[in-house]
Every structure is written in structure tokens, then in C-alpha cells.
PASELO-814946 format. One record per residue (C-alpha): x negated, y, z; residue in one letter; residue number from 1. Coordinates in pm, whole numbers, plus 32768, in hexadecimal, padded with zeros to 4 digits. Layout:
REM PASELO-814946
     X     Y     Z  lumro  kollo
     X     Y     Z      A    NUM
...
//
This chain:
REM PASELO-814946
     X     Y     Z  lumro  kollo
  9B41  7881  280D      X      1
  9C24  774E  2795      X      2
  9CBD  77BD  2640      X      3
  9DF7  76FD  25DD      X      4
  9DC1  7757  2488      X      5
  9C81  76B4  245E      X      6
  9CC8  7589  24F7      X      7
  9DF8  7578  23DE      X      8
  9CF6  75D1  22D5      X      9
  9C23  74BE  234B      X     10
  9D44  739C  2360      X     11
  9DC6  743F  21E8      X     12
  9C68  7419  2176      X     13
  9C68  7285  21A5      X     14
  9D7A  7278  2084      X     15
  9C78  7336  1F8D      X     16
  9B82  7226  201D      X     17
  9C6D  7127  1FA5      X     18
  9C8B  7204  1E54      X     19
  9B2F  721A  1DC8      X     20
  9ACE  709C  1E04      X     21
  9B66  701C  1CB5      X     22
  9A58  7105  1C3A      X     23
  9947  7053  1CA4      X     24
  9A14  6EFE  1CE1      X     25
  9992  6E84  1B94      X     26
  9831  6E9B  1BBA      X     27
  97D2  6DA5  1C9C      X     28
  990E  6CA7  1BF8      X     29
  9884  6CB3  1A90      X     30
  977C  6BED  1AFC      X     31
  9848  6AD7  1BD4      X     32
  998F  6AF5  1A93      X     33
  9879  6AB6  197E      X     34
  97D5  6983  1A5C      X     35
  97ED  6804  19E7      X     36
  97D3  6783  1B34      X     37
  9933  6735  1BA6      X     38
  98F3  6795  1D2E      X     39
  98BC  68ED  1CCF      X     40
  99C3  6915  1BDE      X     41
  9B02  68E7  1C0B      X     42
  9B57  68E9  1AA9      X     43
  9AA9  6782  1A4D      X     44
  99E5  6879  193E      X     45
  994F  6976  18F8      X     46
  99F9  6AB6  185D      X     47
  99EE  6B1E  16F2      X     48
  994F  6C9F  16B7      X     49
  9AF5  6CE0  167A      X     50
  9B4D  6C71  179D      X     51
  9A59  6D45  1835      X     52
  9AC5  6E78  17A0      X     53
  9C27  6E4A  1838      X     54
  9BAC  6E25  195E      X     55
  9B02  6F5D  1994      X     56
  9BFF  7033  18A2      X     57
  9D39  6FA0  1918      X     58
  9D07  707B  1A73      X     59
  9D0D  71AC  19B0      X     60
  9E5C  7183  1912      X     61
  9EEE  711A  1A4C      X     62
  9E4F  725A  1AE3      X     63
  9EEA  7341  19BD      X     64
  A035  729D  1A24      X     65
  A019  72C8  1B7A      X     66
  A047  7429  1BB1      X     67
  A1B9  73F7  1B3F      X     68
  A27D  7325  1C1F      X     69
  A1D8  73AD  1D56      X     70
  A1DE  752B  1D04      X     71
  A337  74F3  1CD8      X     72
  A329  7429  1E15      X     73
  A285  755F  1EBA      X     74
  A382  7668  1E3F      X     75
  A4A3  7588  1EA8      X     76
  A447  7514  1FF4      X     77
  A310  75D7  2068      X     78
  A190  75A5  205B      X     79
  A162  74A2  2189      X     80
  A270  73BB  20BD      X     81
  A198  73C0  1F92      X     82
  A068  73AD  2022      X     83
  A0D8  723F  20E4      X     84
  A17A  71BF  1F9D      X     85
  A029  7202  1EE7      X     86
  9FB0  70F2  1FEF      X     87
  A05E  6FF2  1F9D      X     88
  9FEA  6FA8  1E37      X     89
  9EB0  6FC6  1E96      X     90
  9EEA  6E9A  1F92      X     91
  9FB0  6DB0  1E96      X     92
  9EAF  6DE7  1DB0      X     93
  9D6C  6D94  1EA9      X     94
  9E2C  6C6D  1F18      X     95
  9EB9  6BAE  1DCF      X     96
  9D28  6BFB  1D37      X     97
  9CB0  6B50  1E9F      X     98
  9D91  69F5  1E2F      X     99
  9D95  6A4A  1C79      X    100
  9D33  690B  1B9A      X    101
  9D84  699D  1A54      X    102
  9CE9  6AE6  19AC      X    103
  9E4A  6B6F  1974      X    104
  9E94  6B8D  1B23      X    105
  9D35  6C63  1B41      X    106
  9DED  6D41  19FE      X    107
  9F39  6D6F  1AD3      X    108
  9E35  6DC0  1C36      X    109
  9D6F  6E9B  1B3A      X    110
  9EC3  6F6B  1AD6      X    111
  9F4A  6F62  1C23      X    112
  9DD7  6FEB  1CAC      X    113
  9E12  70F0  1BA2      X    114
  9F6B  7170  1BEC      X    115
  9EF3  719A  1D43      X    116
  9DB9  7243  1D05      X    117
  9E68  734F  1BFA      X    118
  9F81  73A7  1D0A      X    119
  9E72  73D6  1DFF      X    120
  9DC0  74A4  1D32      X    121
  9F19  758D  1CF9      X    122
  9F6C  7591  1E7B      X    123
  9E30  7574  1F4D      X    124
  9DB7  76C2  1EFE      X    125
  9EF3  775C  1F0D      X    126
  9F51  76BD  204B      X    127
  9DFE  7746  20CC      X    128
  9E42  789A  2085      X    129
  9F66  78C6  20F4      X    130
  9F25  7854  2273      X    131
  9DBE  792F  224B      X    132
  9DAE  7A9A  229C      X    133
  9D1A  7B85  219B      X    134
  9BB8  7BB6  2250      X    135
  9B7F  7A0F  2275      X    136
  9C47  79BD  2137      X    137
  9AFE  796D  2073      X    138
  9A7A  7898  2170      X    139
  9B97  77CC  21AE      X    140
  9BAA  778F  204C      X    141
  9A54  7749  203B      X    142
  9A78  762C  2117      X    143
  9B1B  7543  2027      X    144
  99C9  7580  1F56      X    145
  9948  74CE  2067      X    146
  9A33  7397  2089      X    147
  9A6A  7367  1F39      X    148
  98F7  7331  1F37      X    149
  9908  7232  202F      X    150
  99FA  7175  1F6C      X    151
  98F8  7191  1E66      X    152
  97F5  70DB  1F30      X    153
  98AD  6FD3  1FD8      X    154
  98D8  6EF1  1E99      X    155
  974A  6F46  1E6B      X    156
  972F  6EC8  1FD1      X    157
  97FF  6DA4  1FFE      X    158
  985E  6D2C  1EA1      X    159
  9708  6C88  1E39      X    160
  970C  6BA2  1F88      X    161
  9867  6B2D  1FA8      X    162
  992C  6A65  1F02      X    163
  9A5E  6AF6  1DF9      X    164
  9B46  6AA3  1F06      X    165
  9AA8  6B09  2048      X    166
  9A58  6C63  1F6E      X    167
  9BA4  6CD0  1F24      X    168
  9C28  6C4B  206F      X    169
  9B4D  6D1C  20F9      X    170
  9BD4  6E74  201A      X    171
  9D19  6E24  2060      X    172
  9C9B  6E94  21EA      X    173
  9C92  7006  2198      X    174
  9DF4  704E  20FE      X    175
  9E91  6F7D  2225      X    176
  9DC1  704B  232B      X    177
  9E30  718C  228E      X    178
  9FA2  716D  2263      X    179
  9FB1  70BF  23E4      X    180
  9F0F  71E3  2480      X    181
  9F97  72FA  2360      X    182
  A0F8  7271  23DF      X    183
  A0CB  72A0  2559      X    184
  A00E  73CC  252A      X    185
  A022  74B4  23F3      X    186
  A0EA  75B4  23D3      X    187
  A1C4  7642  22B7      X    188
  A159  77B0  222D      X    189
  A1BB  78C7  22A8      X    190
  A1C9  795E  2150      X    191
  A2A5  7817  20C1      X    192
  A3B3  7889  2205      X    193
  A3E3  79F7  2193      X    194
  A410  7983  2053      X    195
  A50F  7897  20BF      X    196
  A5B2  79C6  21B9      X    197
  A547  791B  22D7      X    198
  A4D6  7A01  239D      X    199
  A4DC  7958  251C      X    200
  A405  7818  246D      X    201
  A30B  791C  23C3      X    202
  A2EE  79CC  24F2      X    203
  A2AD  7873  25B7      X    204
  A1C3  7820  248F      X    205
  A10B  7949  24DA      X    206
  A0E7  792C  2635      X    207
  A060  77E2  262E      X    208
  9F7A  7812  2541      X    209
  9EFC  795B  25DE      X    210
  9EF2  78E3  273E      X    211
  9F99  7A24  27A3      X    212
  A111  7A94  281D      X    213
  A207  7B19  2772      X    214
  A194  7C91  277F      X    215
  A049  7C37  26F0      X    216
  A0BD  7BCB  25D6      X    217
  A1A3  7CC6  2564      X    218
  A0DD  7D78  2493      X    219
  A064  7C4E  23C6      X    220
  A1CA  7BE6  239F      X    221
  A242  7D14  2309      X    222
  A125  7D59  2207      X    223
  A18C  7BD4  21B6      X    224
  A2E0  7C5B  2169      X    225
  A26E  7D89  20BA      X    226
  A1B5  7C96  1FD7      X    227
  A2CC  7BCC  1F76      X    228
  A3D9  7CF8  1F40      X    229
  A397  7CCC  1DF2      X    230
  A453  7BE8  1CFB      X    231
  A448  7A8D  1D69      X    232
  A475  79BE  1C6E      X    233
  A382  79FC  1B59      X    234
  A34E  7948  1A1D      X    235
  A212  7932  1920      X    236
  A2A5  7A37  183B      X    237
  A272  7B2C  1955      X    238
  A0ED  7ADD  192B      X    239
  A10B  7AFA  17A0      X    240
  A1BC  7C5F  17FB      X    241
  A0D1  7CE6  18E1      X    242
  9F97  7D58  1875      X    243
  9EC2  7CEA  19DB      X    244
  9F8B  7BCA  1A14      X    245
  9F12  7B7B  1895      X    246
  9DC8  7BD0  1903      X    247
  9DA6  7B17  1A31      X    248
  9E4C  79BF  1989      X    249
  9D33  79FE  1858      X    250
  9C04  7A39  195F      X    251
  9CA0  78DD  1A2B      X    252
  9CD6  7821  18F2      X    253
  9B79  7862  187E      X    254
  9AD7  77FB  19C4      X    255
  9B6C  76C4  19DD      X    256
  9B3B  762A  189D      X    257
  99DC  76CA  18DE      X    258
  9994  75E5  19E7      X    259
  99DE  74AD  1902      X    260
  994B  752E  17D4      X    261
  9802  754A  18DD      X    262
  97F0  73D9  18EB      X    263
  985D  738F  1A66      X    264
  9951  7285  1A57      X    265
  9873  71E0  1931      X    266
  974E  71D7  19FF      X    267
  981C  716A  1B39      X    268
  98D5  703E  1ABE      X    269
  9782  6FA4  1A1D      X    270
  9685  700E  1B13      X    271
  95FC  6EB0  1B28      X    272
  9618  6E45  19DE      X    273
  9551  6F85  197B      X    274
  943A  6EF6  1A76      X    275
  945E  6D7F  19F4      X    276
  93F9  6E08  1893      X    277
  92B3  6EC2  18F7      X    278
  923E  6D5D  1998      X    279
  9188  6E11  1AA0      X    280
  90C4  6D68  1BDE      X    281
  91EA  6E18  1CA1      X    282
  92F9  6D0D  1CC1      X    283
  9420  6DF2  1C12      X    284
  952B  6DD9  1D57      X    285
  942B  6E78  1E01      X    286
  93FF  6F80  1D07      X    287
  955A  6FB0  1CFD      X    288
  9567  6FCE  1E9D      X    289
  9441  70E0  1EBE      X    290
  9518  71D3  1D98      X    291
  9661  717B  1E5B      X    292
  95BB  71F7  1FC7      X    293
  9548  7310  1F0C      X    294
  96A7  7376  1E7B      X    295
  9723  733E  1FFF      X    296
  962B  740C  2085      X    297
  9631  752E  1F7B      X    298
  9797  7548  1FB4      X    299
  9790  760B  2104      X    300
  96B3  7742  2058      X    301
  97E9  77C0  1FDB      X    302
  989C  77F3  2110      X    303
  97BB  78D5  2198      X    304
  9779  798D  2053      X    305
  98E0  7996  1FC3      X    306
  9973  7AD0  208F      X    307
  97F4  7B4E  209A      X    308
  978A  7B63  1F40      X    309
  98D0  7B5E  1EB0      X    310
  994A  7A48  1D89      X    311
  98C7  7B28  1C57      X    312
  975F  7AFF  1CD1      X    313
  9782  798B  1D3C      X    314
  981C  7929  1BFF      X    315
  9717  79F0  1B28      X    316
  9613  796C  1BDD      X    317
  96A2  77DC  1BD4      X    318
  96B9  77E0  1A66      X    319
  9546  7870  1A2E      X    320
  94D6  7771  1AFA      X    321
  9588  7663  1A5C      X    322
  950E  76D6  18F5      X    323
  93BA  76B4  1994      X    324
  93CE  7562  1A14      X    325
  9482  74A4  18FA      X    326
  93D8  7535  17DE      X    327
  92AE  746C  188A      X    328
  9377  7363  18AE      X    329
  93AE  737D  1741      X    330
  923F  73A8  16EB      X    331
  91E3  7256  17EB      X    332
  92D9  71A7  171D      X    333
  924C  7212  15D9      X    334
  90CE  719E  1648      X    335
  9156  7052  168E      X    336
  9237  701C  1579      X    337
  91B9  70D0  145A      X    338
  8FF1  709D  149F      X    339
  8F3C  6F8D  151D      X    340
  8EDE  704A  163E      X    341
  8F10  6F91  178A      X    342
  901C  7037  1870      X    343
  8FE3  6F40  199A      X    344
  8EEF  7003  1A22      X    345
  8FB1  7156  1A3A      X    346
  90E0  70A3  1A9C      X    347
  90C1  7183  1BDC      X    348
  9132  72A2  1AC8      X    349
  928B  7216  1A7A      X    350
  92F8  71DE  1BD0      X    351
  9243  7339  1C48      X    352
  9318  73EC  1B3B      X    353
  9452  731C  1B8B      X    354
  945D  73AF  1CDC      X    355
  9420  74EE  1C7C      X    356
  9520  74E7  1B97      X    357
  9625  7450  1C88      X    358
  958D  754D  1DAE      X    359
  95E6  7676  1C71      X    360
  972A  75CE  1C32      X    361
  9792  75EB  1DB5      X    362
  973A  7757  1DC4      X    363
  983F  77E9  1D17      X    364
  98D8  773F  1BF9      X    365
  9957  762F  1CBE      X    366
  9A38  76D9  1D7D      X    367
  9A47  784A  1D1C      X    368
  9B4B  77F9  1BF5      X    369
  9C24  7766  1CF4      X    370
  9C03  7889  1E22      X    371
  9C4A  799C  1CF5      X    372
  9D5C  78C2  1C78      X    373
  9DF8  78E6  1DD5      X    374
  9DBE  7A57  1DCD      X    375
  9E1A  7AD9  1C83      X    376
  9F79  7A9C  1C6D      X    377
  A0DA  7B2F  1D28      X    378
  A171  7A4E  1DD5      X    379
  A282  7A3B  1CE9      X    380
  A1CE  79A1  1BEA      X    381
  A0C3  7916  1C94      X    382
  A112  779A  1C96      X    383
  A17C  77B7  1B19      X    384
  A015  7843  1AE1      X    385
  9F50  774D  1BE6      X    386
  A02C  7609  1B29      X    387
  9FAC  7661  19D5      X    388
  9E72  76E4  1A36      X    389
  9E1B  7590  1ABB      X    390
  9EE5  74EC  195F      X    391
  9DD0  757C  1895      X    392
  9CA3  7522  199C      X    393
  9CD8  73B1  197B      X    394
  9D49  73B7  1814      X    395
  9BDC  7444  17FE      X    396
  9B6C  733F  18BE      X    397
  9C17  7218  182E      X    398
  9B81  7270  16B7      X    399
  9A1D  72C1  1742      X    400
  9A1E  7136  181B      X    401
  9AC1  7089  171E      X    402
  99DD  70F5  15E9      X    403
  98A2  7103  16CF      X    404
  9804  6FBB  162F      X    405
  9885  704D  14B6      X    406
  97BD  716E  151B      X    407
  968E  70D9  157F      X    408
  96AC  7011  1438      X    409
  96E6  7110  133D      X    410
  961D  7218  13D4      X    411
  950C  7147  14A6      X    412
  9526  7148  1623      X    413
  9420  72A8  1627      X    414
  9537  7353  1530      X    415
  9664  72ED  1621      X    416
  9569  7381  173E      X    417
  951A  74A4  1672      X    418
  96A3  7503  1607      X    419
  96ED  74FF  177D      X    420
  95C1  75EB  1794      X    421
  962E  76A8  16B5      X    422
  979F  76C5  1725      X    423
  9710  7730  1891      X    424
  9634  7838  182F      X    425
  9771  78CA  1770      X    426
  982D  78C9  18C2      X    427
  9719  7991  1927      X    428
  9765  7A95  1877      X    429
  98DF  7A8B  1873      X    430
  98C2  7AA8  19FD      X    431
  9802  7C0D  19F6      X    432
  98DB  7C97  18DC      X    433
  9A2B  7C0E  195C      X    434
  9A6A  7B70  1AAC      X    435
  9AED  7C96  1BAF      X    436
  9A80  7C67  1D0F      X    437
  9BA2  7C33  1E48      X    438
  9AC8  7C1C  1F49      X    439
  9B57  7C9A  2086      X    440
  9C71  7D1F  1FCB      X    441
  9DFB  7CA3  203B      X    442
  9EE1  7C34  1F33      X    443
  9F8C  7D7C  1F1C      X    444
  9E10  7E1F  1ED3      X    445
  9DAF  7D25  1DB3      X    446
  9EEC  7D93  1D07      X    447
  9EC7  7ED3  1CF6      X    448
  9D70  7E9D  1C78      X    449
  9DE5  7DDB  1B78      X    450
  9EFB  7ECA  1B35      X    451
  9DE7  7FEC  1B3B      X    452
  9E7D  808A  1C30      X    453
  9DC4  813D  1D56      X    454
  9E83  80E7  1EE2      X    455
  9F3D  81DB  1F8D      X    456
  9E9C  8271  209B      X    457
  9FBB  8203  219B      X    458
  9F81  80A2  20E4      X    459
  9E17  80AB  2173      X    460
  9E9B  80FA  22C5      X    461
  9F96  7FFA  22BF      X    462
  9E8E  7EF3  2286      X    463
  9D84  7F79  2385      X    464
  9EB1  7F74  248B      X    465
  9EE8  7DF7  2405      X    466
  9D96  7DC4  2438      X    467
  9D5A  7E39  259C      X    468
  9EAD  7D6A  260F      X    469
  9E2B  7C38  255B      X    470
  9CCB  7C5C  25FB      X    471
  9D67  7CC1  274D      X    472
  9C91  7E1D  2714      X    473
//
């Protein structure tokens, strides 16, 4: 049966493409940026170990800015108007790095990459949830797990065999495709209309999204509006004041500067540089490539496991496996560095426990912070929460890139391996103890649970009457 919604989740899911590629972007341009040959790079020379740090850090503070201007953007003027401005950075930036001569144009495409990627980040998953019904809400959330791991692998797959120009060219593709077709064809939330009073266009909204008339939807509609009854217009000392909302902004905080403090973004931006130093028979592009199809195809498990297993379990699980893989990542790194004992031989074991890592990563971690980040908060103070939420994710990630090499130097590259280790198996264990599980549960549910309060029998009637209109039941 043709679902509207999906096809929307699918078109929304090109800009979180676009998003995660200046993750990856620098890997396979360290290599061409810190070339003599003047073909290759643009530059006329090669870069200094500085200039390399801004490169890959400078996309983090643009991302902790980023959440700003276009939640405001969202509040103002809806969710479908945010999510086509976030495009258009993302474009300028592709397009002045496709034609840039001088290292301080790939800073300004870096920043603009950044402020991009950290408003996508605020409004994807919010966007997603609110066109999602409660039973598929995981899923559909899911699915930018799954595109945002394509835009990992496309600079792993193109970047080493084109040219700086043709690359970024080719980037700029994806955030063009996306607002073209999320003009003609997205629609604005239902949730964003009620909010607004706008009852007719939520209704429409609905409809559309639902493929079903006007009856059918009624149901849906109202427990929308029962939702939002509540205060509209919250700000962040409402989360200071209450003790769940407190609870639920410590257990989000946490994860997110969790998933940085697990090395991800480090590993990610020097993937081939971290190949080029082991000097294996492997040429380190295609290294690089086999980890990158890995992280694509690891990133559909979730998916189908998400509103299954339920996030606790998937996050648990990520961060044990993660522990796993780069404390022998660490101990490879140690062998080679620190003995005389050859490494080139179990070479196989770096890149085995790469994927596994990035396969662990996928699981849960990934994505999990972001679904629960969606979930946790009222709507009246959920885009204050989601905006600084995703602040103190790539502050996280701007100190852990851009005092990656200081690490390696001060504490070897098996200690840096090791503290990321270290920080993941700690996750671990902050998961079982702490993170609540929403699967299956509507907005209305997760806040009582929070709250500690048990639902209403009528409120249990209300949603299985929701649930048989939505399904057509």
C-alpha cells in the first residue's frame, strides 16, 4: 500500500545525506590538501598539521551554531521552511569548496557545512516524528541512521578518484535534489498547524500524509490537540523546574557527548590517514572504502530492531560492542608503536575491528540519542531542549577532532583508542541504569512515564480507538 508518509521520510532523509558528508568529507581530502603536486591540490601546497585541524574542527562549531537560526526558523515559520533553508548552506558551501584556491574559502565551506549539519541534527528528527504515528515512529526515525550513513560513504567512494572540484561538485547534487523535490512534495506537520491554530491545514496535513479522508483521521487529530493543550511556549527553566524534564535533558545530554567521547567523528574524519600510518599492502582508500560499505550496510539493522528491541537494549548493546572493538584497536596500536613486533601481518585485525566497531556504533548509539531526544520532551519545550541538546553534541565533537593528534601525542595513538574504550564501556552502563524505554509509547505515554504517573484507563482506550482509525482496523 503507497504510504505518503514514507515517501516524505525518504525525500527528508536526502538532507541528512547531505548532513553527515562533512563527516567523512575530510578523509579522502587530507591526502589530495597535504599533496605537492599542484594538479591535485588546489592550494599550490600542501597544508600545515594547523591547517588541518581547522579543517576538521571548524564543522563542529558551525554545527553548535546551527541549531539557532533555524530552530528559530522552525518555530517562526514551520518545519518544511527550516528544513529547505538548512539546504541552502549546504549548497554554497559544496560549491565555493568545488572552485576554493585559498585554505581560508574551504574554512568558510567547512562552517557553512557545519551550520547546516547542526540544524539538521535539531530538526530532522523532530520533523520525523511528528509526521510518524506512534507504532512506526522508531522506524521512521531509524531511517536517517541509514542515510546519514550513506553520506558517510560517498566521500569514501568518490573522493579518492576525483578531482577536489569534480568531488564537491558532485556533493553539492544531494542538497539540490532534496530541496527541489522537498518543495513540490513535502508537507508541513500536522503537529506545527495545531500549534499555529490551523486547524483546516493540520487536518489537510493529516490526510495527506495518512492517505485517508477526513473521518479517518479524526481521531489522530484530536489526540494531536490533546497533546498540545498544554502551555505552548516553554522555556529551559521549565526543564530546570521539572524533575523528568531534568531527567530526560541529563539522560540526552549524557548520550550525546557519549557518542563523541566514543571516538566516532575522530575516527571518521581520519579514516585514511589512520590506514596511511600502518603502511599496510592494502592501498589505504581502499581500506577506508571496505569500513565505509560496512557503516552503510550496518545502518539498516536498526530499523528493524528499533521498535523491536526497544532503544535501551540497542544502545546497551552498541556501546559494549564498541568497548570491545576499540580497546583492540588500542592494543594493535600499542604492538606497533610501542614493540618491535610486526603489525603488517595482522593488519586484517584493525580493519576487522574497525567494522565492528562502526557495525556497534550503528546499532544504537548512533541514532538512539537522537529518536529519545525526539521523544522525551513536551512539545512546549521541545525545540529549546533538541537546540541545546545538539549545542553540547558538537561542542563534544569539536574538542574531541580538534585535539585528536594532541591526543595521540601525549597519550600514544593505543591511549587515545583506549580512552574512547573506556568512555564506551561507561555508556554501557549508564544505558541499563538510566535510559527509559518509549517504544510503542505516544507522546502523551512517555510523559507520564517520566512524570511517574500510571494512564488512565479511558486514556488507553482513547489510544486503541486512535490506533484502529489510523490502521483502518
Amino acid at each position: 500500500m503507497f504510504s505518503y508518509t514514507l515517501l516524505t521520510v525518504f525525500i527528508v532523509d536526502l538532507l541528512s545525506t547531505s548532513g553527515d558528508i562533512p563527516l567523512s568529507w575530510t578523509s579522502p581530502m587530507y591526502p589530495k590538501l597535504y599533496s605537492n603536486d599542484t594538479h591535485v591540490n588546489p592550494l599550490g601546497k600542501p597544508i600545515t598539521e594547523q591547517e588541518d585541524a581547522w579543517l576538521g574542527s571548524l564543522v563542529t562549531i558551525g554545527a553548535v551554531l546551527g541549531p539557532l537560526p533555524f530552530g528559530f526558523i522552525a518555530e517562526k515559520f514551520g518545519r518544511k521552511t527550516a528544513l529547505l533553508s538548512i539546504a541552502l548552506p549546504h549548497i554554497v558551501a559544496y560549491i565555493t569548496m568545488s572552485f576554493a584556491k585559498t585554505i581560508y574559502l574551504f574554512y568558510f565551506g567547512r562552517i557553512l557545512s557545519g551550520l547546516a549539519m547542526g540544524g539538521g541534527y535539531t530538526l530532522l528528527p523532530v520533523y520525523i516524528a511528528e509526521i510518524s504515528q506512534d507504532y512506526n515512529r522508531g522506524a521512521m526515525s531509524q531511517t536517517l541512521n541509514v542515510f546519514t550513513a550513506i553520506g558517510n560513504f560517498i566521500p569514501y567512494a568518490i573522493g579518492p578518484f576525483t578531482s577536489v572540484k569534480w568531488f564537491n561538485i558532485t556533493l553539492s547534487s544531494i542538497p539540490i535534489l532534496f530541496f527541489v523535490t522537498f518543495l513540490i512534495i513535502g508537507p508541513e506537520t500536522p503537529y506545527h498547524y495545531v500549534r499555529v491554530n490551523k486547524i483546516e491545514k493540520a487536518t489537510k496535513s493529516l490526510m495527506l500524509l495518512r492517505s485517508k479522508d477526513q473521518k479517518q483521521i479524526e481521531l489522530e487529530l484530536e489526540s494531536i490537540r490533546r497533546h498540545l493543550k498544554k502551555k505552548e511556549h516553554g522555556h529551559f527553566s521549565d526543564i530546570l523546574r521539572s524533575k523528568a524534564l531534568r531527567k530526560a535533558f541529563i539522560i540526552c545530554v549524557v548520550l550525546v557527548i557519549a557518542q563523541e567521547l566514543c571516538g566516532f567523528c575522530a575516527v571518521i574524519f581520519y579514516l585514511q590517514p589512520i590506514f596511511e600510518t600502518v603502511g599496510a599492502d592494502i592501498p589505504a582508500d581502499i581500506s577506508a572504502l571496505i569500513v565505509g560499505a560496512a557503516m552503510l550496510a550496518s545502518s539498516f539493522l536498526p530499523i528493524f530492531l528499533v521498535d523491536r528491541a526497544g532503544r535501551k537494549i540497542l544502545t546497551t548493546c552498541s556501546c559494549f560492542g564498541m568497548s570491545i572493538s576499540l580497546a583492540v584497536i588500542g592494543t594493535f596500536f600499542y604492538l606497533k608503536d610501542s614493540t618491535s613486533f610486526d603489525t603488517k601481518p595482522i593488519f586484517w585485525v584493525l580493519i576487522s575491528n574497525l567494522i565492528f566497531y562502526i557495525v556497534s556504533f550503528n546499532f544504537g548509539i548512533c541514532s538512539v540519542p537522537w529518536t529519545l531526544t525526539s521523544e522525551l520532551f513536551p512539545s512546549s519545550v521541545k525545540q529549546i531542549s533538541v537546540s541545546i541538546v545538539t549545542c553540547v553534541c558538537w561542542t563534544s565533537s569539536f574538542f574531541v577532532t580538534k585535539f585528536f593528534n594532541d591526543m595521540n601525542d601525549a597519550m600514544g595513538r593505543a591511549g587515545t583508542f583506549w580512552f574512547f574504550a573506556g568512555c564506551s564501556l561507561a555508556t554501557a552502563g549508564f544505558s541499563i541504569v538510566y535510559v527509559p524505554e518509549t517504544k510503542g509509547k505516544s507522546f502523551r505515554e512517555i510523559q507520564d512515564m517520566l512524570n511517574g504517573v500510571r494512564n488512565e484507563p479511558e486514556s488507553e482506550g482513547s489510544k486503541e480507538e486512535v490506533q484502529e482509525m489510523v490502521h483502518g482496523t
